[in-house]
C-alpha positions as CSV (number, residue, x, y, z in Angstrom):
1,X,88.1,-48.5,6.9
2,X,89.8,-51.1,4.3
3,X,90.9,-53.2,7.4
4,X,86.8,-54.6,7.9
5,X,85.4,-57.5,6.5
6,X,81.7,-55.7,6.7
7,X,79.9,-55.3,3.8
8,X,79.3,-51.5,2.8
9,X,75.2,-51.2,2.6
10,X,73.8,-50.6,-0.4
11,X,72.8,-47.4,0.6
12,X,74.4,-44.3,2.8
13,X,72.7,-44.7,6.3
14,X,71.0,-41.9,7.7
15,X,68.4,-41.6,10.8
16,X,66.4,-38.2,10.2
17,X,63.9,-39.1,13.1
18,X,66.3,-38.6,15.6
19,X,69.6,-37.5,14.2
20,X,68.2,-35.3,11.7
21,X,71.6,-32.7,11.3
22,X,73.8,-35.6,11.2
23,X,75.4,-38.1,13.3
24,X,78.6,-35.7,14.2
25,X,76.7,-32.4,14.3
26,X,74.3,-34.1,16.9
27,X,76.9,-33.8,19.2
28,X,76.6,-37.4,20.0
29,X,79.1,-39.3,17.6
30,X,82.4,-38.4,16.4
31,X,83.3,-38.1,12.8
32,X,85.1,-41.2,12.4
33,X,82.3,-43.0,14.2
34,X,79.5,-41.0,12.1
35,X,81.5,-42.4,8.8
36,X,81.4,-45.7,10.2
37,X,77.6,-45.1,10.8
38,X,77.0,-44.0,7.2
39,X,78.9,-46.5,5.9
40,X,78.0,-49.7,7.1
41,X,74.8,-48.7,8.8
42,X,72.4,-50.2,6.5
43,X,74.6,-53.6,6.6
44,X,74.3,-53.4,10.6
45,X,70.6,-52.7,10.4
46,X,69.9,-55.5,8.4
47,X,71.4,-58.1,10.0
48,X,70.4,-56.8,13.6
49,X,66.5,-57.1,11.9
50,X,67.4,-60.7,10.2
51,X,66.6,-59.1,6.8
52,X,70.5,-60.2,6.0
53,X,72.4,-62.9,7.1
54,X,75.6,-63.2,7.8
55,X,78.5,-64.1,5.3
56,X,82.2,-63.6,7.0
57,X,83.2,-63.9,10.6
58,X,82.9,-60.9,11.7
59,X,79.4,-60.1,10.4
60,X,78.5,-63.5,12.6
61,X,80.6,-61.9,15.6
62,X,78.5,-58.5,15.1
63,X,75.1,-60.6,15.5
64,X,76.2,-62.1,18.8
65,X,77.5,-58.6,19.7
66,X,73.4,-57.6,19.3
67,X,72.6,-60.4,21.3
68,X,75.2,-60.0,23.9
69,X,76.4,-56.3,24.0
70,X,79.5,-57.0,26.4
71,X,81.1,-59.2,24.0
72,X,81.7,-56.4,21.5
73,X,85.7,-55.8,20.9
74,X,85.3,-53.6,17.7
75,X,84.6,-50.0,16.5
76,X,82.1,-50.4,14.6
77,X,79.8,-52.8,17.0
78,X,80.6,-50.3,19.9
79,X,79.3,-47.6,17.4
80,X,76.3,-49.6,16.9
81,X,75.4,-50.0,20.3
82,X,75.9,-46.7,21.1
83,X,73.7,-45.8,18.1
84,X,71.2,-48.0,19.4
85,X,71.3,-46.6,23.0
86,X,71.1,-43.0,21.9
87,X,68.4,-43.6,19.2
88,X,66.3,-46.1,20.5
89,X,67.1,-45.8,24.2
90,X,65.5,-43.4,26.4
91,X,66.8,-39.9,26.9
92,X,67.6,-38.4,29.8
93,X,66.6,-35.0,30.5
94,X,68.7,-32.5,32.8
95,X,67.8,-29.4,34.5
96,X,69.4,-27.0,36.7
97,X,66.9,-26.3,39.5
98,X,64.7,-29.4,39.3
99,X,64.2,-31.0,42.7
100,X,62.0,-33.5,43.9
101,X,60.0,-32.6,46.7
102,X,60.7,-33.3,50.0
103,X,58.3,-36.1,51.8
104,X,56.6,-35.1,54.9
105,X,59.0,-37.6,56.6
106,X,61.7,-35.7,56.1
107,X,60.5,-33.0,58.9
108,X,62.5,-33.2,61.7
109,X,61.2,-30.2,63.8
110,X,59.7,-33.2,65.8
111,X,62.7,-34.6,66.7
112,X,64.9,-31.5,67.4
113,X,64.9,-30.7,71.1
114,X,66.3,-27.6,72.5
115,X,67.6,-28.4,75.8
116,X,69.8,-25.7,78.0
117,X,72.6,-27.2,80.4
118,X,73.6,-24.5,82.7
């Protein structure tokens, strides 16, 4: 990770709310994306909150990234916003045999009409 200008947090970054095994054993992240999670997590927090500013390019670049997602090119802001989408986003539930109802419009024995040519 020696080819990023970021700035390592001054602590590891964790989120035991929602990721509370991890970022990789949530099933979510991958290890290389968990590491970059860890390790510049707390930089990417603070300056997405304005408690930092920026000091190099691409710490400006990731702010713009926040306020613009489809402008992200690198790892570690795609990481973010997929952080941010999984942690802050809402989550989607799936079920086998859930259905929604059918509406009372949707009978057709009205409509169907038996009719014998001979």
């Amino acid at each position: 990770m020696s080819d990023t200008e970021f700035r390592h947090g001054k602590k590891r970054f964790y989120d035991n709310t929602k990721f509370p095994r991890g970022f990789a054993k949530s099933g979510d992240f991958t290890l290389a994306e968990e590491e970059l999670l860890t390790l510049y997590g707390d930089t990417m927090l603070g300056l997405e909150t304005g408690e930092l500013s920026p000091t190099n390019s691409e710490e400006k670049h990731f702010v713009k990234v926040i306020e613009n997602p489809g402008k992200a090119k690198t790892k570690l802001e795609r990481t973010w916003l997929k952080y941010v989408q999984l942690a802050r986003g809402r989550k989607r539930f799936h079920t086998l045999n859930g259905r929604n109802k059918p509406e009372t419009s949707d009978d057709y024995s009205e409509d169907v009409s038996l009719v014998e040519e001979d």
